[in-house]
Structures are given as structure tokens and as C-alpha cells.
VMD Tcl script that draws the C-alpha trace (Angstrom):
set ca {
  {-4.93 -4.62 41.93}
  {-5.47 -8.09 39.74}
  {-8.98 -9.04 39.66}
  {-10.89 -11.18 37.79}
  {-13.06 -7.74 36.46}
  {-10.08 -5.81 35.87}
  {-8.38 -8.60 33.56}
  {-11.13 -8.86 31.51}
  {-11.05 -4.97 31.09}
  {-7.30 -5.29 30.19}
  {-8.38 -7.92 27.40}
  {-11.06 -5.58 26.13}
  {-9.37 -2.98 25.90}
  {-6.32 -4.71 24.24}
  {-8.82 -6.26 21.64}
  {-10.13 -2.58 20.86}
  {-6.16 -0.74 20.38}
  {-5.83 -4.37 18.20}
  {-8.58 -3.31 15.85}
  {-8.16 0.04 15.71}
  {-4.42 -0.75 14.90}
  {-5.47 -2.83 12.17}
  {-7.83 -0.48 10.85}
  {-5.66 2.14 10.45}
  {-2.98 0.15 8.70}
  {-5.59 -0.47 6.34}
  {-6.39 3.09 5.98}
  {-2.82 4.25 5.75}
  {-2.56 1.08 2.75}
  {-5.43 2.47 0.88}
  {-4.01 6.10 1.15}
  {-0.82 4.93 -0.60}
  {-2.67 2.69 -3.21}
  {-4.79 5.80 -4.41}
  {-1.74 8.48 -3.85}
  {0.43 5.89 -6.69}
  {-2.84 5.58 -8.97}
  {-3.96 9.07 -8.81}
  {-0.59 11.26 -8.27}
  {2.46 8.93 -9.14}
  {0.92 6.71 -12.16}
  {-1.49 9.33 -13.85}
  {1.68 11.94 -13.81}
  {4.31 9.50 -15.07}
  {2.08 6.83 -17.15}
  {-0.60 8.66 -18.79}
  {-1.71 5.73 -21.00}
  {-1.93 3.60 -17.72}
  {-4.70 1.35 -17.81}
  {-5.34 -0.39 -14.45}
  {-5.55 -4.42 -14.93}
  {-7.47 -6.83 -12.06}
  {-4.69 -9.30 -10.93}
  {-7.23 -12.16 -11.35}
  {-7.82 -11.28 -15.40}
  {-5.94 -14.24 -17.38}
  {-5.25 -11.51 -20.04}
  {-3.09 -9.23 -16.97}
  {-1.64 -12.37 -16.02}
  {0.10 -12.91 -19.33}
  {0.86 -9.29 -20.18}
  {2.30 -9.20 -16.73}
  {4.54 -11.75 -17.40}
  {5.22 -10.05 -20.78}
  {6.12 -7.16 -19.74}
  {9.15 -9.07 -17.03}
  {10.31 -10.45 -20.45}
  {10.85 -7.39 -22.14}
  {12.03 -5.69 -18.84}
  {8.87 -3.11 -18.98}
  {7.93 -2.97 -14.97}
  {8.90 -0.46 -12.76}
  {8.35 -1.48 -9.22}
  {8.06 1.26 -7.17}
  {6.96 2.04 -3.68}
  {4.91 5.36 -3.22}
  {3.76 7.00 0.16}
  {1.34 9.86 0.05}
  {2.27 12.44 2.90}
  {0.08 14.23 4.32}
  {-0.21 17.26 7.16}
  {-2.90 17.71 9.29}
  {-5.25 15.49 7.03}
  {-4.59 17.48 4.24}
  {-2.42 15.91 1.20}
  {0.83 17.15 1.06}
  {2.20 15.28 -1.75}
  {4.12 12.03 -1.91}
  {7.55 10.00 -2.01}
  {8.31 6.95 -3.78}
  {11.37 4.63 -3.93}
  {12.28 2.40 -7.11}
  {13.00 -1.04 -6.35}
  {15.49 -3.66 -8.53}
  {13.20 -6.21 -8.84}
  {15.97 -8.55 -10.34}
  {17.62 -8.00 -7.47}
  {15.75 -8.22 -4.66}
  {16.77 -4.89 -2.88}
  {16.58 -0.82 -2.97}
  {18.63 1.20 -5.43}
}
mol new
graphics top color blue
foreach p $ca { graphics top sphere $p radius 0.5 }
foreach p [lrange $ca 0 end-1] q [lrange $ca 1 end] { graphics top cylinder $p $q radius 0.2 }
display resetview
């Protein structure tokens, strides 16, 4: 049955699953971001040193580094069983293209 009470439940309860939703996006994004600093880039690039996007001086060595074709772009996800880490998988993308290898 429609009512005015049980609409307003439906909204509720649709703003909740919304946030939750979001929230564990975020979670599942920050898994991944620490799985490719802490597994993928500390096992391939040792002599990694993280740069803040917003740093002039990461700006222009990013920019560098497309010049002298020195980027890999690559797109890691950590996997995980039962909330236990499990390893990862990562796929290299063709930046100059656009697209997956």
C-alpha cells in the first residue's frame, strides 16, 4: 500500500543504500590506491618516490617524463578473500593510444 509514511520510508531508505554505495566505492578506490603503492610500485619501482599532483616541480617532471616516454600507466586491483589480501592484478594501458593492450 502507497502512503504518504511509507514513501518517505522508501526515500530513506534509498538515501541510506545511496551512501553506503558511495562509501564503499570509496573504500574499494582506496584499497586499489594502497595495493599499487605498497605491492605493485614498491616491487617494480624501488626508487619510487611518490609526488603531490599539486607540486609545480611534479607537474613539470610529469610532463618530462611523457617527453621521454618514461610513464607506465597501469591499472592495479588488489584482490582480496574473505577480508584478507590475496594479492593483486593490474592491466597496462597505451596511453598514446587511448585503449588496453
Amino acid at each position: 500500500m502507497n502512503t504518504p509514511e511509507s514513501a518517505a520510508e522508501r526515500g530513506e531508505a534509498r538515501g541510506t543504500y545511496k551512501e553506503a554505495h558511495t562509501q564503499m566505492g570509496k573504500s574499494a578506490e582506496d584499497f586499489g590506491e594502497k595495493t599499487a603503492e605498497h605491492h605493485f610500485i614498491a616491487e617494480r619501482y624501488p626508487e619510487f618516490e611518490k609526488q603531490h599532483p599539486l607540486d609545480p616541480k611534479s607537474v613539470e617532471a610529469l610532463e618530462r617524463a611523457l617527453e621521454g616516454d618514461r610513464i607506465d600507466y597501469v591499472a592495479v586491483k588488489g584482490e582480496k578473500n574473505m577480508g584478507t589480501y590475496t594479492g593483486y592484478q593490474y592491466r597496462r594501458f597505451d596511453i598514446s593510444k587511448g585503449t588496453l593492450p
